[in-house]
VEXBA-808277 format. One line per 4 residues: number of its first residue (from 1); their letters; for each residue x, y, z of N, C-alpha, C. Coordinates in nm, 2 decimals. Example, Ala and Ser with C-alpha at 12.3 -4.5 7.8 and 13.67 -1.06 7.14 Angstrom:
BEGIN
1> AS> 1.32:-0.57:0.78:1.23:-0.45:0.78:1.32:-0.33:0.78 | 1.28:-0.22:0.71:1.37:-0.11:0.71:1.29:0.00:0.79 $
***
This chain:
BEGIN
1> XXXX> 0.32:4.51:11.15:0.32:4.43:11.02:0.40:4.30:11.05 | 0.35:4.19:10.96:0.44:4.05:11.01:0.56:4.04:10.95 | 0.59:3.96:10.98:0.76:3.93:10.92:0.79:3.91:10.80 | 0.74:3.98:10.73:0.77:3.88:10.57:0.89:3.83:10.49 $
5> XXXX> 0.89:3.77:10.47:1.07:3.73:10.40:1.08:3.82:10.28 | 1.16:3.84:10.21:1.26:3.92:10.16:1.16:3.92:10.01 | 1.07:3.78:9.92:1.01:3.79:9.82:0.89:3.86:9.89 | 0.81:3.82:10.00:0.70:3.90:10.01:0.73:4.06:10.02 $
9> XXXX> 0.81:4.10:10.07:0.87:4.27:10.09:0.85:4.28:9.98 | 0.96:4.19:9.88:1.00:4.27:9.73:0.84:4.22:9.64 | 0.77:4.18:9.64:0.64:4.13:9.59:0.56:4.29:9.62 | 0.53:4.30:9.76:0.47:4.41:9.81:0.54:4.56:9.74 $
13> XXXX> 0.66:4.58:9.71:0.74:4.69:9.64:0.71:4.67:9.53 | 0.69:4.57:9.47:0.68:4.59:9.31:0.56:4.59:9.26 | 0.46:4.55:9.39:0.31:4.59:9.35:0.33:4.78:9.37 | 0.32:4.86:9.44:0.41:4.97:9.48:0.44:5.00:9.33 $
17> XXXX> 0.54:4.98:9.27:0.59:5.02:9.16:0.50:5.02:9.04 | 0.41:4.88:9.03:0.38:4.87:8.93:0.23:4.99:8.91 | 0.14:5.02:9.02:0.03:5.08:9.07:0.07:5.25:9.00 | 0.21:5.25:9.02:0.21:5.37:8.99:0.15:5.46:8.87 $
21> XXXX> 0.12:5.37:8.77:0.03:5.47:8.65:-0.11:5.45:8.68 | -0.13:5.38:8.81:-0.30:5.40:8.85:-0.30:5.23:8.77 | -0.28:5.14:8.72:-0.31:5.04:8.67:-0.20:4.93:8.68 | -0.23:4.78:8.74:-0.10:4.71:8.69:-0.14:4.61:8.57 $
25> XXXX> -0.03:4.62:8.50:-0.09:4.59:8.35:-0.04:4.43:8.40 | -0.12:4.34:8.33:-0.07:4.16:8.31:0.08:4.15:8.33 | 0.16:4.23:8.26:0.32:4.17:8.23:0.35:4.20:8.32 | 0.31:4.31:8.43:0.41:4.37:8.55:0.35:4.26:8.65 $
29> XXXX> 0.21:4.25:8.65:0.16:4.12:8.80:0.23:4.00:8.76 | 0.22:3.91:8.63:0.31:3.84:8.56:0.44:3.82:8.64 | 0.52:3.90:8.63:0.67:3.96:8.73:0.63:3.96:8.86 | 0.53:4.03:8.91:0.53:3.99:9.06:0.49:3.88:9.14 $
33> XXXX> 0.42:3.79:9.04:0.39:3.65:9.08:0.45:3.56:9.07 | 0.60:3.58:8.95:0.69:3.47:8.98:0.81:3.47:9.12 | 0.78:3.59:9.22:0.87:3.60:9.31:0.80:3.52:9.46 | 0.65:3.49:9.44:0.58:3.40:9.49:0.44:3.28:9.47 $
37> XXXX> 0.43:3.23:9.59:0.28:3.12:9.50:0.21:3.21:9.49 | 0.08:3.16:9.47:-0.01:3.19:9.45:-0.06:3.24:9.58 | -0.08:3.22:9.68:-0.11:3.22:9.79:-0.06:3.32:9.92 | 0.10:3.32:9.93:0.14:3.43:9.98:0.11:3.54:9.85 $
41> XXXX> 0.10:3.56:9.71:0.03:3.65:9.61:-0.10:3.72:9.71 | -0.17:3.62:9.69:-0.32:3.71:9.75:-0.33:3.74:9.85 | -0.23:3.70:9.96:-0.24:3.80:10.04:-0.19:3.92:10.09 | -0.02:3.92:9.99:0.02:4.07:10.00:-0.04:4.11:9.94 $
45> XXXX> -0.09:4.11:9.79:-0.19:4.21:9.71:-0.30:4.22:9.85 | -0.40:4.15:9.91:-0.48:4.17:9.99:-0.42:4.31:10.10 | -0.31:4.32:10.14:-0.28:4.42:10.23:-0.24:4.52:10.11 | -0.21:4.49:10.04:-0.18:4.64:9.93:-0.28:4.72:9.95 $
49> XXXX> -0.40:4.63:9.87:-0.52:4.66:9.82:-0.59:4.77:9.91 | -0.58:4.70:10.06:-0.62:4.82:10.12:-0.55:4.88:10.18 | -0.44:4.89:10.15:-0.33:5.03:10.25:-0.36:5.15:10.17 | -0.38:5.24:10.23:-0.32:5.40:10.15:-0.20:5.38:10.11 $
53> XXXX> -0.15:5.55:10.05:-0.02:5.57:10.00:0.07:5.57:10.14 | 0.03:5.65:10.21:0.10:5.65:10.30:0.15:5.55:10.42 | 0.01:5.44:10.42:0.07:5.32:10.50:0.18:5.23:10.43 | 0.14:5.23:10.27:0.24:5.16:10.17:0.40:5.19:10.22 $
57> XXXX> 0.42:5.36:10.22:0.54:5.34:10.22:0.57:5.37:10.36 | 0.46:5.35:10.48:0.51:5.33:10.58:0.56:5.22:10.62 | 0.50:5.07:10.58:0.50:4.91:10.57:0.65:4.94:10.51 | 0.69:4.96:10.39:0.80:4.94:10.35:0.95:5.00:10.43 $
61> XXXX> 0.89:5.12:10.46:0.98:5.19:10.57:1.01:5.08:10.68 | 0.94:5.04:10.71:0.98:4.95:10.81:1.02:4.82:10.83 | 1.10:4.81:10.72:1.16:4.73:10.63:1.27:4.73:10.60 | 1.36:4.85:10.62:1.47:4.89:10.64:1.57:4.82:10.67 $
65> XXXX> 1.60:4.84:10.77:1.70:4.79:10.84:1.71:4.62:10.79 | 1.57:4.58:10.79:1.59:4.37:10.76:1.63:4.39:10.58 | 1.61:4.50:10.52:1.60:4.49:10.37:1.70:4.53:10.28 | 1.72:4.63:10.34:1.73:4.75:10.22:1.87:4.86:10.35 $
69> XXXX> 1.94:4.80:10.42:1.97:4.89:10.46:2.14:4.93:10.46 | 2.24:4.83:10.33:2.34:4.90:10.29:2.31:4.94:10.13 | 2.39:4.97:10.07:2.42:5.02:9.94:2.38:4.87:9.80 | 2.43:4.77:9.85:2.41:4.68:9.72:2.27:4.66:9.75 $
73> XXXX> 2.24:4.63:9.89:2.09:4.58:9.89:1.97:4.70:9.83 | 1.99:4.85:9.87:1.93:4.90:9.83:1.92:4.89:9.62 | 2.04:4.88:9.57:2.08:4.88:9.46:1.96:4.74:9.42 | 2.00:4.64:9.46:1.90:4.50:9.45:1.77:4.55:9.42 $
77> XXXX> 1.73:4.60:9.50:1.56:4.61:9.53:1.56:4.76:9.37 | 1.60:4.85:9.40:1.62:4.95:9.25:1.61:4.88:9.14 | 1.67:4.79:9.14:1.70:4.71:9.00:1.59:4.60:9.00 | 1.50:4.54:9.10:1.39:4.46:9.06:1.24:4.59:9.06 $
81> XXXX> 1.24:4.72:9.13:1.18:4.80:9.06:1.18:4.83:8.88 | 1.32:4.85:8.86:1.29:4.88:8.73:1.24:4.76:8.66 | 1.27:4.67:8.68:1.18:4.55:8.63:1.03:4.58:8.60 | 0.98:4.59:8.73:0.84:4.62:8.65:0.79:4.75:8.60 $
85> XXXX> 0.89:4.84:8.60:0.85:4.94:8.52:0.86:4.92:8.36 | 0.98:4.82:8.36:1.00:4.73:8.19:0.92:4.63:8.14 | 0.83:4.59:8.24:0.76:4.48:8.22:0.66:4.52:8.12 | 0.61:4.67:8.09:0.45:4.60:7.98:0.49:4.78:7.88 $
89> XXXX> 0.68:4.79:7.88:0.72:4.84:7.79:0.69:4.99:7.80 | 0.64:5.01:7.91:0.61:5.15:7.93:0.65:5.23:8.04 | 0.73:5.29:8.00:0.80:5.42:8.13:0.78:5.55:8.18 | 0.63:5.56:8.23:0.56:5.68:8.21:0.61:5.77:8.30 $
93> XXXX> 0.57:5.86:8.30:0.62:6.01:8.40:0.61:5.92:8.55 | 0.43:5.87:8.57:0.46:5.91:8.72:0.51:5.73:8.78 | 0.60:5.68:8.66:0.64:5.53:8.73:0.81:5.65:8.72 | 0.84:5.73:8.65:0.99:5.78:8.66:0.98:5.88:8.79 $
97> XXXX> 0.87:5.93:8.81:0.89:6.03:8.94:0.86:5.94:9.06 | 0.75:5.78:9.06:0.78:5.70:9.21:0.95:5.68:9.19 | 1.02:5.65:9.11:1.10:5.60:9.09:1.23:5.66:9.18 | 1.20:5.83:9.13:1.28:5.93:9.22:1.26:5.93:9.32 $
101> XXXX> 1.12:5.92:9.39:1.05:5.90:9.52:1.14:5.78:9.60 | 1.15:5.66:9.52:1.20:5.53:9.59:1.34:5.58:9.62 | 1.39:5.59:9.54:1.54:5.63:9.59:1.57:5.75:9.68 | 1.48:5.84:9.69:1.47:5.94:9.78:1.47:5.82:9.92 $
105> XX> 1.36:5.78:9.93:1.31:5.71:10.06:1.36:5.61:10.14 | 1.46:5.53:10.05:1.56:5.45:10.08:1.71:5.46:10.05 $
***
């Protein structure tokens, strides 16, 4: 995977988050497109689009150590998840069980 800086990771995570009810509604992509242009936009969504579940959170697994790998940073990235779970006012089961998932994983 290339090197992405810290908004493309967290862009790619919060597509990730927002996917979770099977749909990302306007307000949540809204939120993930103010973290970049237009352009790095279409092409993390482009690698989303076609990763499985499991390359998703393998891409991000491997992310670790440059991202997410003391306590406030993990806290950081938690707290721009919930974001777009607040984004289109809805906190469904399976955005609260990725949610468990995320913090399991990281």
């Amino acid at each position: 995977m290339k090197n992405w800086t810290y908004n493309e990771f967290l862009a790619f995570c919060m597509l990730y988050a927002a996917s979770a009810d099977m749909t990302i509604s306007e307000e949540e992509e809204a939120l993930i497109k103010e973290k970049l242009n237009e352009k790095q936009y279409q092409s993390i969504k482009a690698i989303f689009d076609k990763s499985s579940d499991a390359a998703i959170i393998d891409i991000i697994l491997s992310y670790h150590d440059q991202y997410f790998n003391t306590e406030e940073q993990r806290e950081r990235l938690l707290s721009e998840m919930r974001k777009v779970f607040d984004a289109d006012h809805q906190y469904s089961i399976m955005e609260r069980n990725l949610m468990k998932l995320f913090k399991h994983l990281i």
